[in-house]
C-alpha positions, 0 to 999 in steps of 0.5 A: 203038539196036537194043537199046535200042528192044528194052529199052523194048518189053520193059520196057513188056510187063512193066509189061502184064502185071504191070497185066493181072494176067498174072503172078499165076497165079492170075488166069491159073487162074481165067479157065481155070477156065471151069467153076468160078469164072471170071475174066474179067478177062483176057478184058478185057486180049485185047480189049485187045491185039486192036485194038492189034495190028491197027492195029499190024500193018496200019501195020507191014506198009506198011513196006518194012522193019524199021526197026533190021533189013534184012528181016521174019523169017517164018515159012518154012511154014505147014504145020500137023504134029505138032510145031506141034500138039505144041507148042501142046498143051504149051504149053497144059498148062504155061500150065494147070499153072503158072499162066504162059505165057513173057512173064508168067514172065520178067516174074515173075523179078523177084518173086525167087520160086524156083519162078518162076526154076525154071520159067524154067529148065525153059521155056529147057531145053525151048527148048534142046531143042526145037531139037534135035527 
């Protein structure tokens, strides 16, 4: 069940994002492009998102626990260092640079692009190594 209920969330993120226009990088490079001909249409799918999430948060949180797990994983710091800053920094430029952050690439694995599925690649590698850092 636990991995089924996974499949579904999965399945339903793809298709908002596939809708929100998230796997097309040139949607995504036009809303950074705030000093040249910005799109705002992403803009719309955070708004979106926001309210969603908050109302789903406030009624998980009510929750004594997961239901498919024994406990809520948090995060054990809240510390805020240099490999946070590091990480957040490198995300940002690869987001600006391809046009992808790693929601919208995975999902995009299905258009069967190569650069779509080297960019998978180099993300799981960076994720391999990040945990050795």
């Amino acid at each position: 069940m636990k991995y089924l209920t996974a499949g579904l969330a999965g399945l339903m993120l793809g298709i908002g994002l596939v809708l929100g226009g998230m796997t097309q990088p040139a949607v995504v490079l036009d809303f950074l492009d705030v000093a040249g001909a910005w799109d705002p249409r992403l803009l719309f799918v955070m708004m979106g998102a926001i309210p969603v999430t908050l109302i789903g948060y406030r009624w998980v949180w009510r929750q004594p626990a997961p239901w498919l797990a024994g406990g809520f994983l948090l995060p054990q710091t809240r510390r805020i260092d240099v490999r946070l800053i590091g990480g957040a920094a490198l995300f940002g430029v690869g987001w600006g640079l391809a046009g992808y952050c790693p929601g919208p690439a995975l999902a995009s694995l299905a258009s069967g692009l190569l650069p779509v599925a080297g960019l998978v690649a180099a993300m799981v590698l960076g994720w391999r190594l990040a945990d050795h850092i």
